[in-house]
C-alpha positions in Angstrom: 54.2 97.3 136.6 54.8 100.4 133.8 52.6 102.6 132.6 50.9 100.9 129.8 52.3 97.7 130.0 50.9 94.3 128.1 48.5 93.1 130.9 47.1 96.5 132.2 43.7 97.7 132.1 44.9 100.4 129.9 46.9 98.1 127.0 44.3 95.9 126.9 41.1 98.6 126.2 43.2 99.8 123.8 43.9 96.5 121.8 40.0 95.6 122.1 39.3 99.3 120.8 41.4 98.9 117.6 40.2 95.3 117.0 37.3 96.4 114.9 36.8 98.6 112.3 36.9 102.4 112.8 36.0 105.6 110.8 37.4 105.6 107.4 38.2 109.1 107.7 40.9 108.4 110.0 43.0 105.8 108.3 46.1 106.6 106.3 46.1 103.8 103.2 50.0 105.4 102.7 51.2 103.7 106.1 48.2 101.5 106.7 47.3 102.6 109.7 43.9 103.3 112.0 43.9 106.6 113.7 40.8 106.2 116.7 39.8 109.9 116.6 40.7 113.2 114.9 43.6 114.0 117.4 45.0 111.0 117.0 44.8 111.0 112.6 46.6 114.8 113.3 49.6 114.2 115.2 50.2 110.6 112.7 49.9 113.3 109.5 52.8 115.5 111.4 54.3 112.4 112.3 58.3 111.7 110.5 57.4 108.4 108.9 53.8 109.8 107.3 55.6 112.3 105.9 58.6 110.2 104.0 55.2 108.1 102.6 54.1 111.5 101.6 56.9 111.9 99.5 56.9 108.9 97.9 53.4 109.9 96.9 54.3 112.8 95.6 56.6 111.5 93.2 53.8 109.7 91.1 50.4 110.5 92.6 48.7 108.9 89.5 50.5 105.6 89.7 49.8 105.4 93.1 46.3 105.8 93.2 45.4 103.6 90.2 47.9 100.5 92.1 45.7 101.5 94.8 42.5 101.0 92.4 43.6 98.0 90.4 43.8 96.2 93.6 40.8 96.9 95.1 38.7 96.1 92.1 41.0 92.9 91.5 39.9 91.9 95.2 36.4 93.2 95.1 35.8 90.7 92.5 37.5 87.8 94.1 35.2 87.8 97.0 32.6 88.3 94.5 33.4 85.5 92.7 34.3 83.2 96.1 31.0 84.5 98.0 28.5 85.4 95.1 29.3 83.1 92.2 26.4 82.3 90.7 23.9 84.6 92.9 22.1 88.8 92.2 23.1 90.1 95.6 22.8 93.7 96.3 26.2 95.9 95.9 26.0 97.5 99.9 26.1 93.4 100.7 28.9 92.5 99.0 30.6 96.0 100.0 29.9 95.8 103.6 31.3 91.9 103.7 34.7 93.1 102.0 35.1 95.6 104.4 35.3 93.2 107.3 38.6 92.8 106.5 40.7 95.8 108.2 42.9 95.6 106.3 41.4 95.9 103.1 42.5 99.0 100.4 40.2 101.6 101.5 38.0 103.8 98.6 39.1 106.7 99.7 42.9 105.4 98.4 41.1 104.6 94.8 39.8 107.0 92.1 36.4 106.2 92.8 34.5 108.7 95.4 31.4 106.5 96.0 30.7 102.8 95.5 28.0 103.6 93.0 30.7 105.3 91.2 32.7 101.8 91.3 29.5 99.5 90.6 28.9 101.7 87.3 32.2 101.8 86.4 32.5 97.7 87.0 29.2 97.8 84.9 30.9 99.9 81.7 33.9 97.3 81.5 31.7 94.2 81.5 32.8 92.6 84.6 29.9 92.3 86.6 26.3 92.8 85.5 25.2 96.2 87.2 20.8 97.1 87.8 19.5 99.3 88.9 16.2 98.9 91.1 14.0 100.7 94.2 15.8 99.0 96.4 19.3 100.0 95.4 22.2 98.8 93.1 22.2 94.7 92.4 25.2 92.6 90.7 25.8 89.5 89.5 29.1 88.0 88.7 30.5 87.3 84.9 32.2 83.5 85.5 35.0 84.6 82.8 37.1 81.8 84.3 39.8 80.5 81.7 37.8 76.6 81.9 34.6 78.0 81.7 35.8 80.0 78.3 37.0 77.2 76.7 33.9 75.4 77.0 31.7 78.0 76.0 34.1 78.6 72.6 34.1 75.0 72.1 30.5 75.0 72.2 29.7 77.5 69.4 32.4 75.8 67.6 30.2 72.7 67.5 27.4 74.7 66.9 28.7 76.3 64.1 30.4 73.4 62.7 26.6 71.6 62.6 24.8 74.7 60.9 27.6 74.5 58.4 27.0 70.8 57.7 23.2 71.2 57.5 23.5 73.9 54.9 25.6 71.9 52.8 23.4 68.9 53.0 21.0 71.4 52.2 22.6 72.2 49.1 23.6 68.8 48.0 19.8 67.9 48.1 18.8 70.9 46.3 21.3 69.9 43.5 20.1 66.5 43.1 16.3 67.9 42.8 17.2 70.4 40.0 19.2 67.7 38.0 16.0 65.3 38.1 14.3 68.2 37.4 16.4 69.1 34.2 16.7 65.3 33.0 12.5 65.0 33.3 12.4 68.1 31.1 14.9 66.8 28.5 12.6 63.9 28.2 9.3 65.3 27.6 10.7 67.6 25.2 11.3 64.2 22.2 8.7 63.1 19.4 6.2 61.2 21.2 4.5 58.4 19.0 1.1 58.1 19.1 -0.1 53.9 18.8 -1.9 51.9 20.7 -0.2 48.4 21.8 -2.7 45.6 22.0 -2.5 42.7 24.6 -4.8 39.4 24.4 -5.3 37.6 27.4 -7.2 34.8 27.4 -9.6 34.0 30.3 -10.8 30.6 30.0 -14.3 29.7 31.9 -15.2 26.4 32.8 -19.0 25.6 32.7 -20.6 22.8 34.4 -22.3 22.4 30.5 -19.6 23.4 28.4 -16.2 24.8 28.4 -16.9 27.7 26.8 -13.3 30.3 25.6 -13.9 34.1 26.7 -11.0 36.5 24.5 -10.8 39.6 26.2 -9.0 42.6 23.9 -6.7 45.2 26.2 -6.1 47.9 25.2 -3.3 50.6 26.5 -1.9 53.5 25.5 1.7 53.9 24.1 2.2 57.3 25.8 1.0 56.0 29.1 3.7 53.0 29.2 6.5 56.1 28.5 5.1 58.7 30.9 4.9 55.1 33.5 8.4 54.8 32.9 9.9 58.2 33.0 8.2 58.5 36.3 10.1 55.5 37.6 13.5 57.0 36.3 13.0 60.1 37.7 11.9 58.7 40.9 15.0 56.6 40.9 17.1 60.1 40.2 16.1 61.8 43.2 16.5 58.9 46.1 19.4 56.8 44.1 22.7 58.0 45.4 24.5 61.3 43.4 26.5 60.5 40.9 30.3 61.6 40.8 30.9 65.2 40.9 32.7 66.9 38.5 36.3 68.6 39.3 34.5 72.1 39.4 31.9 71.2 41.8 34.7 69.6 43.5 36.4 72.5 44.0 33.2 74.8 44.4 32.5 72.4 47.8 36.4 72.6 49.0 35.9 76.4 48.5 33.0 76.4 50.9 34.1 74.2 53.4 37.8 76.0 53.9 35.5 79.2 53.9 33.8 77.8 56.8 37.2 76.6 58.6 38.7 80.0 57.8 35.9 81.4 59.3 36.4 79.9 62.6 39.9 80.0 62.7 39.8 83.8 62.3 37.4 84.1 65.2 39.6 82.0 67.2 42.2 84.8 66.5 40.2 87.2 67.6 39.2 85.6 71.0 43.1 84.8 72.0 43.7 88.6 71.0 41.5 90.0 73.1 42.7 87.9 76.0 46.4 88.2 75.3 46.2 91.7 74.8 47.6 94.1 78.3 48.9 97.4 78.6 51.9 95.8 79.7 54.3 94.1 78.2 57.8 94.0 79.7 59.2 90.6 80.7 62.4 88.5 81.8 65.3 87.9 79.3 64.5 90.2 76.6 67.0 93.1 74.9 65.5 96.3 75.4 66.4 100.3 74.3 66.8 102.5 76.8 64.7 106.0 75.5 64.7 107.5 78.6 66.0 111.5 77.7 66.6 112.2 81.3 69.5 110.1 81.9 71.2 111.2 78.4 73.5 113.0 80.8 74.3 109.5 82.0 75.0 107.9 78.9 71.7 105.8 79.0 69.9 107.0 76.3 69.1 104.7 73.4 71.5 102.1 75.1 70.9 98.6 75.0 70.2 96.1 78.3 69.0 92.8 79.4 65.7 93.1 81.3 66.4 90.9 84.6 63.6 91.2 86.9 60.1 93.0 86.9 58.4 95.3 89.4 54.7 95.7 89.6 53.9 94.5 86.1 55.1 98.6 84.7 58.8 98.6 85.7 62.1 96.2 85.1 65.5 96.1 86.2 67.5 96.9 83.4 71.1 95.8 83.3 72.8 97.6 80.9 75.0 95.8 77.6 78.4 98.0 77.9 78.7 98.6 81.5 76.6 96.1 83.2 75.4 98.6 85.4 71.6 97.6 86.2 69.0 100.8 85.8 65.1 100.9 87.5 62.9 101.9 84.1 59.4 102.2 83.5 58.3 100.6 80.4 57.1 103.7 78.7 60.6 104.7 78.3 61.7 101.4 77.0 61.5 100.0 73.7 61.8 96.7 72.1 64.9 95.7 70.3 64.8 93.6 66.9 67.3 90.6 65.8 68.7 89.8 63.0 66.9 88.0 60.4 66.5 84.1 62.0 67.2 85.5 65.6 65.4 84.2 68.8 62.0 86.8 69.8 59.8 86.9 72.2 56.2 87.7 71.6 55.4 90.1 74.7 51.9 91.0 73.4 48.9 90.3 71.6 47.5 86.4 71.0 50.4 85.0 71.2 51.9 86.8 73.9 54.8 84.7 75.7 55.5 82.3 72.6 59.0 82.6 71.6 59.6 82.6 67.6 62.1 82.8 65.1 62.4 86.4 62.6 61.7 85.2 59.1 61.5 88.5 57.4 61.0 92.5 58.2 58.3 94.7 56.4 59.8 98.4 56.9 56.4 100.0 55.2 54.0 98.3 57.1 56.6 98.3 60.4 55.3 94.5 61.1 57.2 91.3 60.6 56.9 88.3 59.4 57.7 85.3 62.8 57.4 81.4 63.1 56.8 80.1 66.5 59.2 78.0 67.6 58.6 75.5 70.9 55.3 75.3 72.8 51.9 73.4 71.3 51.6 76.2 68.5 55.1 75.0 67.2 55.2 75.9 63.6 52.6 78.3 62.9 53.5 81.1 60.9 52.9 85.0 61.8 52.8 87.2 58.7 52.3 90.4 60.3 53.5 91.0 63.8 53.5 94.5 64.8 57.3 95.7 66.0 56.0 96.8 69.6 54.7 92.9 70.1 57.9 91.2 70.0 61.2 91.7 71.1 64.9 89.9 71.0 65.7 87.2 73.0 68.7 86.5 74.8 
């Protein structure tokens, strides 16, 4: 039997030494792997294959290290959200279950030094809510599942949509008080005749002796019978039904209740915005311009081509219009390409990002244009100022 073999004594303390985790100092995040001790960590650094990874570091070192950090946060909160959904744990917890996994991205990869570096910086951005006690740093986790959003905006829809109809009940009651008021004031303010109205009633009285007639003489008040009365119509005003508005207070209402709808429409806006809106926006099947100055010697620059495939969210394959010759380009050196007036877009960003429209019209002052969506459950709607970096030509 070789040295070293499968089934030897030697193999198999080595595989049940690197089965669990070791120092963190000793692992290279560039070749995932786990070094046991310093010697070891040395001769993989000096090592032909460490140092091509070095290389390829050292051609972007920042977009390395935040691919590194965008995907341990993205996974930090994953197990966060499967193990600690609705529960305050403390951070060292949640850390020390993560890293059970060896082969998670390390923090020494990110650009955060400490994890109380990471749980602030989780804190700043809203994602998880960060206190601090004696006992150390808790969290809790934000549910900002898509479901769970849609309720909660339904919700204060309804809530909102109530309010409004309360206030204008409010109002409509209000305006029937002040018109009783008014009509009760136009009413005392007549002559008043003074005159007193005389009613007989006769009362007859049977006695055992004699039937004997009793008159009795009434008297009442004029102005008592008329104040009797107007309190009767006014009393009728106020709980008898409104009568017909007139066009202007017809219009006064519509004007209040499209405020209201506007209102919540614009808020709606705002929510998709928020959501829709990435630092990236490069995507399948659109027309894009080529500024990229360092392959002007090439004949690239400001050349159109077809985007056909995208790498890591940042970077697309770009097969070029003339030549068909197919280009690796970050998105910062691309740009989007407008049609013609009543060409095919794409919305690559903002609230209605991956909708594709139709170009009604171009505003060259204001550099935004004016787009109809075409297909999809928002078919129809009209965009009257789309910025010229949030939509692109279509193929």
């Amino acid at each position: 039997m070789g040295k070293n073999e499968f089934l030897t004594p030697k193999a198999i303390a080595n595989r049940i030494k690197a089965k669990g985790l070791q120092k963190l100092r000793w692992y290279c995040q560039m070749c995932q792997k786990q070094c046991r001790d310093e010697n070891g960590f040395k001769c993989h650094c000096m090592s032909e294959s460490h140092q091509r990874q070095m290389q390829v570091f050292g051609q972007n070192p920042h977009r390395v290290v935040e691919g590194y950090s965008e995907e341990f946060e993205t996974t930090f909160l994953e197990h966060m959200g499967r193990s600690h959904r609705f529960s305050r744990v403390a951070a060292t917890v949640v850390y020390n279950e993560y890293i059970a996994d060896r082969h998670h991205v390390h923090m020494n990869s990110t650009r955060w030094a400490t994890l109380t570096e990471f749980i602030k910086h989780l804190g700043k951005t809203g994602k998880l809510k960060v206190e601090e006690t004696p006992k150390g740093w808790f969290i809790t986790y934000i549910d900002r599942d898509s479901e769970t959003l849609f309720k909660e905006k339904m919700k204060n829809k309804r809530l909102k949509a109530d309010i409004a109809e309360e206030e204008k009940m409010e109002r409509e009651i209000q305006r029937q008080i002040e018109r009783a008021e008014q009509t009760m004031g136009n009413d005392n303010g007549g002559g008043e005749e003074e005159g007193i109205t005389t009613k007989s009633r006769m009362l007859e009285k049977n006695d055992e002796e004699g039937g004997t007639k009793i008159t009795m003489s009434l008297g009442q008040s004029k102005k008592n019978v008329e104040m009797n009365g107007k309190r009767g119509d006014s009393s009728r005003l106020v709980f008898d039904e409104a009568e017909p508005m007139s066009s202007s207070g017809k219009r006064r209402r519509e004007g209040e209740e499209s405020s209201v709808l506007d209102e919540l429409m614009k808020e709606e806006e705002k929510a998709k915005e928020r959501m829709n809106r990435k630092d990236y926006w490069i995507c399948p099947g659109i027309v894009v311009k080529v500024m990229s100055k360092a392959l002007a010697d090439k004949g690239y620059y400001k050349q159109k081509g077809v985007v056909r495939r995208v790498i890591d969210k940042y970077c697309g394959e770009i097969e070029m219009v003339e030549n068909k010759h197919v280009l690796r380009v970050d998105q910062e050196e691309l740009e989007t390409v407008l049609p013609q007036i009543g060409g095919l877009v794409k919305i690559v960003n903002g609230a209605y990002r991956g909708e594709n429209a139709r170009l009604l019209a171009i505003d060259t002052d204001k550099f935004c244009a004016k787009v109809q969506i075409d297909k999809g459950i928002y078919d129809g709607r009209l965009l009257k100022a789309v910025e010229y970096e949030d939509i692109c030509k279509l193929i």
